[in-house]
C-alpha positions, 0 to 999 in steps of 0.5 A, a space after each residue: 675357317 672360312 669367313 662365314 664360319 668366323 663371323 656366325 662364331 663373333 656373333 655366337 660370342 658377343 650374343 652370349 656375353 650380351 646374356 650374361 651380363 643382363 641383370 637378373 630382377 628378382 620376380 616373385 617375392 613372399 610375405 613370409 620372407 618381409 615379416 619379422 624385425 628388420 634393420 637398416 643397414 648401417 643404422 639404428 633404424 628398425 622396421 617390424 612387419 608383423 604377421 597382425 592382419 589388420 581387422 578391417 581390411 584383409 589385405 592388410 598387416 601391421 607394421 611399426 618401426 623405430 629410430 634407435 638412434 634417435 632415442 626412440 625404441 619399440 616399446 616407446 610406440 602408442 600402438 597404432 598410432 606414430 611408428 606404426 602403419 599398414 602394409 601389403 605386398 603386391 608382386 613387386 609393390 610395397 604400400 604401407 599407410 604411416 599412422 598417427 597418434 591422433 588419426 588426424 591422416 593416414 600417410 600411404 607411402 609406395 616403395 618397390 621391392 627389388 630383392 626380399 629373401 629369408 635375411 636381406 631386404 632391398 626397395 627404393 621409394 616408387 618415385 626414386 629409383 636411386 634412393 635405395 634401402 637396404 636391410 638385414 634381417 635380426 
């Protein structure tokens, strides 16, 4: 094997080892897969994301969530008000608007997904890329 051939073989390699060890990122997620009961993982925390659009602004569905841990369960929320907020999906941009009790603000809040299927969910906080939050499916 002359050296021409063994050096296009070295680069054929580590080109193919480059490849392959290049993490996939999830491109198309689907408001079907994000609506239903979700629960963080290992907590009591629980997020539904409704198929409720709301009805002033077809971009938007009702969501609400709640602390289990915290003594606090679904049916203890004030329909649209604390626990309760507006989400869409955008590709991979997540907005949801947190309600309050007495409407005294609306709180948007950003998230970016970074894998939604049927039974897993996975996004971190626009800004902190670290800070990500798993979830499973009920």
């Amino acid at each position: 094997m002359s050296n021409r051939n063994i050096f296009k073989f070295v680069l054929v390699a580590l080109m193919g080892i480059g490849l392959c060890s290049c993490e996939k990122k999830q491109t198309e997620f689907y408001l079907s897969d994000l609506q239903g009961l979700w629960l963080e993982n290992n907590t009591k925390h629980y997020v539904r994301f409704t198929e409720d659009p709301v009805q002033d602004d077809t971009n938007y569905f009702w969501g609400c969530e709640w602390d289990e841990a915290e003594d606090v369960h679904e049916e203890d929320l004030v329909y649209h008000g604390d626990g309760w907020f507006k989400y869409r999906l955008n590709n991979e941009q997540l907005l949801e608007v947190q309600m309050m009790d007495y409407g005294w603000a609306d709180i948007p809040k950003q998230y970016i997904m970074v894998t939604l299927s049927p039974s897993h969910m996975t996004y971190h906080p626009k800004d902190y890329k670290n800070e990500t939050i798993s979830f499973t499916k009920q």
